[in-house]
N, C-alpha and C positions, 0 to 999 in steps of 0.2 A: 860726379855724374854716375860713375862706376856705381858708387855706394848707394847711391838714390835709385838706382834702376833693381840693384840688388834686395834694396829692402821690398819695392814693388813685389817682386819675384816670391819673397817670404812670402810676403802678404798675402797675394794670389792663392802659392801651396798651402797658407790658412787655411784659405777662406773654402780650398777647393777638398781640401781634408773636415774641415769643418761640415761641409755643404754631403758629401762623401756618407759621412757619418750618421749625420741627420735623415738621410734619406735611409740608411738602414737600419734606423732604431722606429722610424717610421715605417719600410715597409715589414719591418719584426714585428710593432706593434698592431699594426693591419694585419698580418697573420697569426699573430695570438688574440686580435679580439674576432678571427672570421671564423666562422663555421657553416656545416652540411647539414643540407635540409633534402633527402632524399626519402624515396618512396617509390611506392607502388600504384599506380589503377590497375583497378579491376570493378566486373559489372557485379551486378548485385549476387552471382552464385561463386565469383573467386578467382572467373577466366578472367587473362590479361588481355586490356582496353591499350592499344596502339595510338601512337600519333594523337594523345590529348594532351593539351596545355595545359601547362601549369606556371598561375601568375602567383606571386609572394609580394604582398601589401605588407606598410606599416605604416599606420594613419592614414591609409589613402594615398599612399603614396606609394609607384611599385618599387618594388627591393631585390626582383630578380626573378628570372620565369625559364624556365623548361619544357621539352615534347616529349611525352612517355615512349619507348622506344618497341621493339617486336614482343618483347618479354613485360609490358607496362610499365618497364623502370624509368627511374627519370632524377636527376639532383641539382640542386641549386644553390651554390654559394652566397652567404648574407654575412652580414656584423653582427656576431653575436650577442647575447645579453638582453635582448628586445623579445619583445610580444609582437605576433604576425600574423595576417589572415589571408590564408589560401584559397584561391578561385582556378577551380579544375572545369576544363568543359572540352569535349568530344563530340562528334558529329554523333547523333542519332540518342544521345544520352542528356539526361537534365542537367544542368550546371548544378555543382556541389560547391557550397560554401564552406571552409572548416574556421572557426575560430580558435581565437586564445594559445596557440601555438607559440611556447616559449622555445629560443634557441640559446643553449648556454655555451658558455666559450670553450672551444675545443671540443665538444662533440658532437657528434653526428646524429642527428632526429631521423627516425625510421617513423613512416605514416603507410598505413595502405587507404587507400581511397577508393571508395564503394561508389559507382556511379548506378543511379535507375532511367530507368524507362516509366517516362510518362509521370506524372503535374504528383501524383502522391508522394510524400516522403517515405526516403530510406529510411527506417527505424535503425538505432541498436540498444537491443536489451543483454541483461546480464544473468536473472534468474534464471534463465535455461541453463547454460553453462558454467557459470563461474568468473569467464571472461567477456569483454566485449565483443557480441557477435551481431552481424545485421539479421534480423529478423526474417529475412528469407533464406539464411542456413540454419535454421533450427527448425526440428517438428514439434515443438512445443507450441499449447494454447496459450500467445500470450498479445496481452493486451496494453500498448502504451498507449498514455495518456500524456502528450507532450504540452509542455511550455502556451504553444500557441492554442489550442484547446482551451486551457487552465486559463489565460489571458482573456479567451472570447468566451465562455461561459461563462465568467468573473461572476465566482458564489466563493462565498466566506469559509467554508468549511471541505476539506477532502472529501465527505461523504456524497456531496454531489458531484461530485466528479464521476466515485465510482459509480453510480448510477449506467453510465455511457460502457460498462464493459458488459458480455453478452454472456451469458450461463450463470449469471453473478444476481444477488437481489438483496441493496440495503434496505434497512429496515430500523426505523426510529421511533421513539416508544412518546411520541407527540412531538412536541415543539423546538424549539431552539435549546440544544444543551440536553436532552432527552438522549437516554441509554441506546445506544445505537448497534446494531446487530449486522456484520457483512457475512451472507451464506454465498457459498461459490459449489453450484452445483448441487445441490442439497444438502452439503456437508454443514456440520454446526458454524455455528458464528467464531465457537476457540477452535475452529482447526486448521486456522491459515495463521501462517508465520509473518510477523510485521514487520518492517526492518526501517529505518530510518538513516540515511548514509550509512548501510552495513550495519547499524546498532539495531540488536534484539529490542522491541518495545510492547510485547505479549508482557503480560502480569505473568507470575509463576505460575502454568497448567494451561496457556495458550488463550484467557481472554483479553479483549481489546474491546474499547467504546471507542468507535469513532466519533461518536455525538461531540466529542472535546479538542479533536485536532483539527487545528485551523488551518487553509491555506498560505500561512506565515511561510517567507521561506523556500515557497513547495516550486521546485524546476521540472519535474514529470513525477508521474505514478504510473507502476509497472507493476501489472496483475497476470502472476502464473499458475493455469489452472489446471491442477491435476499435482498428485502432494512428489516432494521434494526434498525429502529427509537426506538422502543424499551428502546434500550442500548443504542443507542448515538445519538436518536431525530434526531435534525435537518440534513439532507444534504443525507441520508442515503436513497435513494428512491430505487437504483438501487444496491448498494452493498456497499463493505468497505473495504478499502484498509490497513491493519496494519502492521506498518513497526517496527521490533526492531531491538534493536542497541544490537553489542557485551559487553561481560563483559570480565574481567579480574579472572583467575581464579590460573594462576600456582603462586606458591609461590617463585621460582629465577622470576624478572621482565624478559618481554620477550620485548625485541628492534627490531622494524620490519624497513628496507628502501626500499622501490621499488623504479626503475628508469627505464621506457620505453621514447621510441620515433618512429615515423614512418613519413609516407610520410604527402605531405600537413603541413610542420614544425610543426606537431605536438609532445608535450613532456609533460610527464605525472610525478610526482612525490608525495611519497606519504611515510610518517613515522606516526610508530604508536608504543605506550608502551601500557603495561599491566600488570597485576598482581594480587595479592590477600597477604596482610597481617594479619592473625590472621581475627580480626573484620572488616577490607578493603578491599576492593577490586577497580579495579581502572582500566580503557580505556580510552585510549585519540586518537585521530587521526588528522593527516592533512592532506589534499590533495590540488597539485597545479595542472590545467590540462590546456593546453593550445591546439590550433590548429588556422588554417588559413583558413578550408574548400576549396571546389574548383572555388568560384567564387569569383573575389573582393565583400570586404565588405563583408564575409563572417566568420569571425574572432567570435572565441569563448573563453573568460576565465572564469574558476571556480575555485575559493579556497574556500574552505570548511575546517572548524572545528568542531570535535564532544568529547563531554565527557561522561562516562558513572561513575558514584563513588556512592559506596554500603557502606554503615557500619552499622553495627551490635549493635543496643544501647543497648541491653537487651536481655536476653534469646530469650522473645517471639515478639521482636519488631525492625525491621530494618526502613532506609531510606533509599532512593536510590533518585540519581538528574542525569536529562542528558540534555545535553544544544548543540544544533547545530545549527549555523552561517554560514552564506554561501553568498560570493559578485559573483553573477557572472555578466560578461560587456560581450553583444551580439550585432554583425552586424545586420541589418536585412536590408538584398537587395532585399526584396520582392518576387513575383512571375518571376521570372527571366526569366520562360518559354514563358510568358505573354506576357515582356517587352522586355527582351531584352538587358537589360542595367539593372545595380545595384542599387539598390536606396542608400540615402545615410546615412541612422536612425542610430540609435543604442537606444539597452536598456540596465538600470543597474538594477540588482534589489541587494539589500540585505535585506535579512529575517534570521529572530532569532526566535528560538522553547525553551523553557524554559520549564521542569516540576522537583517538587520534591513532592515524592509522601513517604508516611510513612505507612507500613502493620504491623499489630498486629492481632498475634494468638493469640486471648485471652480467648480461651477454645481449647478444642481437635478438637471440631465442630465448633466453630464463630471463623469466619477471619473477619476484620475490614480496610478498608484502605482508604487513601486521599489523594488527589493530588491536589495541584496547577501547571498552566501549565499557560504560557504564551506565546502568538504568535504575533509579527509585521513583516510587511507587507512594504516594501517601494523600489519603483519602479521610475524607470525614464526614458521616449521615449524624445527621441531628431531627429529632422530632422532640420540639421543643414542649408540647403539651398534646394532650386527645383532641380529637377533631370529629365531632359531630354530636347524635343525642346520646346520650349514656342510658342503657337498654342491660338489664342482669336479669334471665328469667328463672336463676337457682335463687333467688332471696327464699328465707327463711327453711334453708336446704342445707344438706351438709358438706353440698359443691358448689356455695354460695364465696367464689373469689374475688369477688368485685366485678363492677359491671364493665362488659364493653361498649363501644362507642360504634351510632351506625350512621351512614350518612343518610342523604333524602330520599323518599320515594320514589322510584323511577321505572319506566319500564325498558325493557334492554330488546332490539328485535336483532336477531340474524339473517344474514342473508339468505340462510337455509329454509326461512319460511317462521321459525320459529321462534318464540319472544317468552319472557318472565314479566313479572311485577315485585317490587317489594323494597325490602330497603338491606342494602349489606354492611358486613363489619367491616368499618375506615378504620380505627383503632381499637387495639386489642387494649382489654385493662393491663395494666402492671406500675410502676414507677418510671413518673417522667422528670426530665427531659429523660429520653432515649438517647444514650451517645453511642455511636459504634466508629470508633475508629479502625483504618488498617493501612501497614506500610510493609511492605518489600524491596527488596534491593538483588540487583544484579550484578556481577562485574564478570569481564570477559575477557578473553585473551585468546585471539585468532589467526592461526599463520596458515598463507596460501602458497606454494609454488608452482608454477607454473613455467611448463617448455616446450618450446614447437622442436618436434625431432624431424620430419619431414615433410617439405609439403605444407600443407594446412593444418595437417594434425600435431593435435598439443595437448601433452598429459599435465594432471592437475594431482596436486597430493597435498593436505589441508589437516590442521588440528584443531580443534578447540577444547577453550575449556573456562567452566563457569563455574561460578560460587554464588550462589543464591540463600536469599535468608527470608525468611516469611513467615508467620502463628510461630514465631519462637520456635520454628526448626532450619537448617541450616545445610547446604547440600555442595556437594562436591562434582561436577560433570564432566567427563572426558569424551570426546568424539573427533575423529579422524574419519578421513573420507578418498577414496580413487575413483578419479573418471578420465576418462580420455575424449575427444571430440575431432572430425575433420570429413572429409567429403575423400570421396570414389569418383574421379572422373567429373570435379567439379558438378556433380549432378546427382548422387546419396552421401546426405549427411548425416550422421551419425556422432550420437552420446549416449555414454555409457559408462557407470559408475556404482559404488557401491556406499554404504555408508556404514559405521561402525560405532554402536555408543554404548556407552559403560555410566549408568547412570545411579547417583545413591539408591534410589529406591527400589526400582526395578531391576537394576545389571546390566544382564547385557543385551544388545538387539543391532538385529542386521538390515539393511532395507536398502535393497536395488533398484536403480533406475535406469530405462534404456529408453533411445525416443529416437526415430527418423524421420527423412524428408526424402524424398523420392521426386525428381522433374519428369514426369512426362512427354512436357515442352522446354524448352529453354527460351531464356527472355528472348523476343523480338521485337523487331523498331518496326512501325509502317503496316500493323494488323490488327484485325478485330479480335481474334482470338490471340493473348500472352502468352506467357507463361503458365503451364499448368503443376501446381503442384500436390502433392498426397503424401500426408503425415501419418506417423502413429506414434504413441504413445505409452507407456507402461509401468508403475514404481507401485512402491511399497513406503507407507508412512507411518511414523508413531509419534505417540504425544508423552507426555508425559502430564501424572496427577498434579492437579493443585496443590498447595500447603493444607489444605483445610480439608483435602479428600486423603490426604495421606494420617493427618492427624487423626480422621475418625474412620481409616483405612480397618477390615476388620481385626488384622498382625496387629493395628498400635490402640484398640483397645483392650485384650486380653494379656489376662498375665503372660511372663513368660515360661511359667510352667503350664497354663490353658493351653498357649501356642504349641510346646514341645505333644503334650497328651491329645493334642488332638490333630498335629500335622499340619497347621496352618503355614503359607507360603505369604509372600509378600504382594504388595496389590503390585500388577503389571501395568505396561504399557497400553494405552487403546492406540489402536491399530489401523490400516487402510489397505487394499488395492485399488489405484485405481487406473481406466484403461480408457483409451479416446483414441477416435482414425476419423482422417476427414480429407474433404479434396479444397484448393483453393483454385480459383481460375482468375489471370487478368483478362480484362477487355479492353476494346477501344486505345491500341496503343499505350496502354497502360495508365491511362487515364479512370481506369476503376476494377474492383478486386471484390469478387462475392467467393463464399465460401459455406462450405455447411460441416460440423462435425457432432458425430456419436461417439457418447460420452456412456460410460459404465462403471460405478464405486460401490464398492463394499466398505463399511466401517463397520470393526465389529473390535469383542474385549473393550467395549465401552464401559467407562465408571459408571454406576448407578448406586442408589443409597438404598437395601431391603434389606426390609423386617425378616424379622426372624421365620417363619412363615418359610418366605421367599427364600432366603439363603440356602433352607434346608432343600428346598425344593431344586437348587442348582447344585445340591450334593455336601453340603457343608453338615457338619456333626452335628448333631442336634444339640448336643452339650456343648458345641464352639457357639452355634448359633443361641442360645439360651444365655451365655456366660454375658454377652454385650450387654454395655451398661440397660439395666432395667427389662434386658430382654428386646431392646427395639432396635437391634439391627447393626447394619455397620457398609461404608464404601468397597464392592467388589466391583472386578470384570465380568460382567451380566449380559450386557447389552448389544445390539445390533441395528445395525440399517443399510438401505441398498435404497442406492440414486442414478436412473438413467433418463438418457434424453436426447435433443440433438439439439443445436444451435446454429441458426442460421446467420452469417451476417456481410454489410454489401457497404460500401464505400464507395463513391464516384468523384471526379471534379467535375465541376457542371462550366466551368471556364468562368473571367470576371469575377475573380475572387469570390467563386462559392463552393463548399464541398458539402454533399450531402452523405451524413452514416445513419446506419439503423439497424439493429441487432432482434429477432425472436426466438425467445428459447420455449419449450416444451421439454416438460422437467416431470418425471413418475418418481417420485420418491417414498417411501415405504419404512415404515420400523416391522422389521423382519422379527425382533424376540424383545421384548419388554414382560417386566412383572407386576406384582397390585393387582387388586383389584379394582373393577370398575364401581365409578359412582351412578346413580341411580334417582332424577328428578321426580321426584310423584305425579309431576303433571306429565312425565314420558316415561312410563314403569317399563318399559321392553324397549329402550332404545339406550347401552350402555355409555358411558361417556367417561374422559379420561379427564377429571379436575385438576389435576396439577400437572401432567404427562401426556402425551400422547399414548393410548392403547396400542398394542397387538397388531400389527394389519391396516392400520391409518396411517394417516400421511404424518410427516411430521408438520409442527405446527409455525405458521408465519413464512412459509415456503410454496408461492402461484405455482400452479403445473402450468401457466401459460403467462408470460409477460415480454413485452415490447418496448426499446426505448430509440428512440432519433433524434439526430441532433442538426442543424441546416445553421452551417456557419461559412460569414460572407467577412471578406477583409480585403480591403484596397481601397489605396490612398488615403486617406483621413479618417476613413470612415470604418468600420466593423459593429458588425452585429451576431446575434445568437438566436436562434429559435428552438426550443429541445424539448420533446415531450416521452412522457413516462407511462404506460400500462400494464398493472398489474391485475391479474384473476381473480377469482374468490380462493381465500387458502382456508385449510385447516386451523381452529382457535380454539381455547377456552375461553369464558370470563374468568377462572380464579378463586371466585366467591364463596362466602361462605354467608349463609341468613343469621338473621339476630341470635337464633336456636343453635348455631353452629352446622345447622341442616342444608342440603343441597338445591334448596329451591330456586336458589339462583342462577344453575349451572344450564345450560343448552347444549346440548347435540355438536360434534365438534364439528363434523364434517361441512365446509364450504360456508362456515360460522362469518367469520370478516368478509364484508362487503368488498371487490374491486373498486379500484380507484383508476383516475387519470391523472398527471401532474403535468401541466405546459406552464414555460419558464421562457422569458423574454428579456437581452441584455442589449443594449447599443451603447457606444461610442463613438465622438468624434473631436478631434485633435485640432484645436483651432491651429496650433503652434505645434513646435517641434518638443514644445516647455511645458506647455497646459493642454488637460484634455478633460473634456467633461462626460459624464457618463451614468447609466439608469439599470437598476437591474431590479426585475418585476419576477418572482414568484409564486407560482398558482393563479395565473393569469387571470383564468377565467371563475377563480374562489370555489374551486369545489369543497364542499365541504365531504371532507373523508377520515379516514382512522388506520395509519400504517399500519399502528399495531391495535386491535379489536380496542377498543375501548378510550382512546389516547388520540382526541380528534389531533389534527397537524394544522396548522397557523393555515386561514385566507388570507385573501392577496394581500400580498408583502411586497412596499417596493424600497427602493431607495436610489438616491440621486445624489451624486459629486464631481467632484473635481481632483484631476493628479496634476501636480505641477511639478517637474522635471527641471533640475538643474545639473549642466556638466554632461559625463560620459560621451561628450565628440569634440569635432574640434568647429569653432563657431558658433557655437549653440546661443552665443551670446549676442549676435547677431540677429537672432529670428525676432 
């Protein structure tokens, strides 16, 4: 019995050493897989928000919740290794949703949380600063274009998007696939810097067509207006375009198909996955888009592919790569208005955008990050044969070259009152097919650090450095940058920084920027009058030349004993200041936000191509200027222009899922010093005109002094729609032309030459299911017939119709 009771007794101190044990490799395991999810509220200017909740979701399920305390802190212990969605809400403030919130095991997530006032979204943009800041601590002009916008305008192409930003004016040279021009402020189309998750996507020398980048992909576009060299040097005189791509965030993968079509055999189709596992996450997209346009040779295709893949190497250190490819093959029938008849080109381009960039928080206050980004460039124009009558009026002469080619009779009138007749040179004689190919490459290497020292403020210190190859020459770029940034009393903020580049061609160049915010008011709950706030603004930008302005730069035509004997220096930078102050006011509890700002740009040390003539006349040796091949000239710093104006613009919720914006700019822009001379119509002998350039004193060309855009978009419950209309003025133009003679008969008077247009645009959708949605999107509603750019009518109404059907990204979807 002894023995039996004894062995019970073992048994027991097993089971209770067993059970002992268990329990602390279980709650060891429970506290190596828990971790801290703490933070900050605050309202929209940085003061700390007391006594708001904070709930911590996963799948809809809570995971753990906190009340921010006197100082807004607040933390919340969860199980590590998961993805989580934060819902923050305080009395007198909007409820703030955060997504995608990964918590890795053993470390502690730092969030501050930005609560508003009133139905409008908090923004945060990044081009102003460097780091993510909400939009009402910066005095920068800048404009997001978010997710939900980009959903409810649902157009194929980023260029309509930026339509909706206000001192901005796209501009496309006809139809579908047509050369696409973005001016911001009067500035040229190459002097805004393009960036694509952080990757440089300017050609070498700062141009971009946006006629070719599709909405693939695309999560916001963020437009900053007023230049930025700064932060991203080169290209940046006028503004900066940043485009990001979506992420993958639900944990079921979500399978998306779209398939529209519409008139002009146009067919749109488009799939995309996403998701997020544990440490992954993951977006991919394709799109295929075709159309025919309305004239032969008109034809446009785009397939585009994009990736976005995140993973989590280590508590405090992720990677993230995103790679987008895109072939598109475009007719190009020319000025059709002009001619008459189709020409018969065509171009291809494909380009590929490469970055992966790595961030480490490697204190509470230093962030660390680097990116390599890589961008090529490859293009191809073909004009397979002449296109029109063949017309030679040197036959039997001894400048008898062969004939050119004119299209048909036409008469061309301008808005301005005044009109030609005749017929102009489509193609010139020489040997065809015509092939002009051209490729460039970029690659990049960008380090940022960044520290908050106290407070709000945080200094930034950044390198880069590029290698670029283009016309067979090849270039080395170094640039480094300081700024700092943070607020006074939660109520002046402040940025300020300097930029520093060392560039093959040019050397060296310095370019400052400083920009504030001033409250007058501070947010309030419960009033008609907001918050009132007052900006300024102020930097210096530079560009740098193209491959092909440097090559016939006037240094890389001349020997280099010409250069030494005559003191020739190398072609420089063109240049910027530019300067903006403005006031914004909320109303109505914050329920809508008008503002108005004056704007003032010098661009000057602009490239230009002059003869010999001209060169001397800007002080060049007459033996430098004679030595260029054949005597005809060569790429200098020449030129000028000055762009001022003011911009108005006003956003409300109107409640019931409607919000109305709408933007008016008045824009004076002017070319301050230009050379040539002018050309001279015989049907207008005293009224000079600028054929391939804008003159002296005129405006530049394809740039409204007055245009308008609004946009009234409605979303609740099933349903959502778009209504969005576009007015431009009469601008400045040429035709370009030249007559059968090579004579000027063709040219008109440039001033207020292009007609003003209207563009209204029409999109609805509705969701039967949580799976399928059907959807219509109508272009030039009312078919005006118009010409963006003089000569180059734009597609009447355009519609198309489909369906997305959705599978995945929740939990039950299988259900509906």
């Amino acid at each position: 019995m002894f023995v039996r009771k004894l062995s019970h007794l073992h048994l027991h101190l097993r089971l209770s050493l067993f059970a002992t044990l268990l329990s602390i490799v279980c709650a060891c395991s429970l506290y190596a897989q828990s971790t801290s999810l703490q933070g900050k509220v605050v309202d929209s200017l940085g003061s700390p928000v007391s006594g708001a909740k904070v709930v911590l979701f996963q799948e809809s399920q809570e995971a753990g919740k906190a009340v921010s305390d006197a100082q807004g802190d607040f933390a919340i212990t969860a199980a590590a290794g998961g993805r989580y969605t934060a819902q923050v809400t305080a009395a007198g403030f909007a409820t703030q949703t955060l997504d995608a919130i990964f918590l890795a095991t053993n470390k502690t997530e730092n969030l501050i949380v930005n609560l508003r006032i009133g139905s409008l979204p908090q923004q945060i943009v990044v081009s102003a600063t460097g780091t993510p800041t909400p939009i009402a601590q910066v005095g920068s002009s800048v404009t997001l274009i978010d997710n939900d916008q980009i959903s409810a305008l649902n157009k194929l192409d980023v260029l309509e998007n930026l339509r909706l930003v206000p001192g901005a004016q796209i501009v496309q040279s006809g139809q579908r696939g047509g050369i696409t021009s973005f001016f911001i402020r009067g500035g040229e189309s190459n002097f805004n810097k393009v960036l694509i998750d952080g990757v440089p996507v300017n050609s070498i020398g700062g141009a971009f067509d946006y006629g070719q980048l599709s909405n693939n992909g695309v999560e916001s576009v963020e437009v900053l207006r007023g230049s930025n060299s700064v932060l991203y040097g080169s290209d940046a005189l006028a503004g900066v375009v940043n485009i990001t791509s979506q992420r993958g965030t639900t944990l079921i993968p979500e399978l998306k198909y779209s398939a529209d079509g519409g008139n002009f055999n146009t067919v749109n189709q488009d799939v995309s996955l996403a998701g997020a596992v544990r440490r992954f996450d993951y977006f991919s997209e394709f799109s295929r888009f075709d159309t025919q346009g309305s004239f032969p040779n008109n034809f446009f295709h785009n397939a585009t592919v994009s990736a976005n893949l995140g993973y989590q190497l280590t508590a405090n250190t992720n990677i993230r790569a995103t790679i987008r490819h895109a072939n598109a093959d475009a007719g190009n029938p020319n000025a059709i208005a002009f001619d008459g008849i189709s020409d018969d080109s065509t171009q291809r381009n494909h380009n590929t955008f490469v970055g992966v960039t790595a961030n480490q928080q490697t204190t509470e206050r230093w962030h660390n990050s680097v990116q390599f980004a890589y961008g090529q460039f490859s293009s191809l124009f073909i004009n397979p044969s002449p296109t029109g009558e063949p017309f030679d009026p040197n036959v039997g002469t001894p400048f008898d070259f062969g004939p050119n080619f004119l299209g048909n009779l036409v008469t061309i009138k301008g808005a301005n009152g005044f009109s030609v007749t005749g017929q102009a040179i489509l193609d010139f004689g020489g040997v065809y097919p015509e092939v002009f190919p051209d490729y460039e490459a970029r690659r990049s290497i960008y380090a940022q650090s960044d520290y908050r020292f106290f407070g709000d403020w945080t200094g930034l210190v950044g390198f880069r450095y590029e290698h670029e190859n283009g016309e067979g020459l090849t270039r080395d770029n170094y640039s480094s940058f300081l700024e700092g940034h943070g607020s006074v009393g939660h109520r002046l903020f402040v940025t300020g920084g300097v930029g520093l580049e060392s560039n093959a061609v040019f050397g060296f160049a310095a370019s400052p920027r400083v920009s504030a915010a001033y409250y007058l008011r501070r947010p309030s709950n419960g009033t008609l009058f907001g918050d009132t706030k007052l900006k300024f603004n102020f930097g210096k930008g530079i560009k740098e030349p193209s491959t092909f302005e440097q090559s016939s730069a006037l240094i890389n035509v001349l020997t280099p004993a010409q250069i030494a004997q005559f003191n020739v220096g190398p072609i420089g930078p063109e240049r910027s200041k530019t300067y903006d102050f403005g006031v914004e006011q909320r109303l109505f509890n914050g329920h809508a936000i008008v503002g108005v700002t004056y704007f003032y740009n010098r661009f000057y040390d602009l490239i230009s191509f002059l003869d010999a003539a001209a060169l001397v006349s800007i002080g060049v040796d007459p033996g430098a200027a004679m030595a260029t091949p054949f005597g005809g000239g060569a790429y200098v710093n020449a030129t000028s222009e000055r762009s001022l104006g003011t911009e108005f613009e006003a956003k409300t919720f109107l409640g019931h899922g409607l919000i109305l914006e709408g933007q008016y700019t008045y824009l004076d822009s002017v070319v301050t010093k230009a050379f040539g001379n002018a050309s001279f119509n015989p049907a207008f002998p005293t009224i000079p005109i600028g054929a391939f350039s804008p003159l002296q004193g005129a405006r530049p060309f394809n740039r409204a002094p007055h245009s308008v855009n609004f946009a009234l978009l409605y979303n609740r419950n099933k349903f959502n729609a778009a209504f969005s209309g576009y007015f431009i003025g009469r601008r400045d133009a040429s035709t370009f032309l030249e007559d059968g003679f090579s004579g000027n008969s063709l040219l008109l008077p440039n001033h207020n030459l292009a007609p003003g247009y209207q563009k209204f645009d029409l999109t609805a959708g509705y969701a039967f299911t949580s799976y399928i949605k059907a959807y219509t999107s109508i272009e030039n509603l009312f078919s005006q017939h118009y010409q963006p750019v003089f000569g180059f009518p734009a597609l009447p109404f355009t519609i198309r119709s489909g369906v997305t059907i959705t599978l995945g990204g929740h939990e039950g979807w299988w259900k509906h």
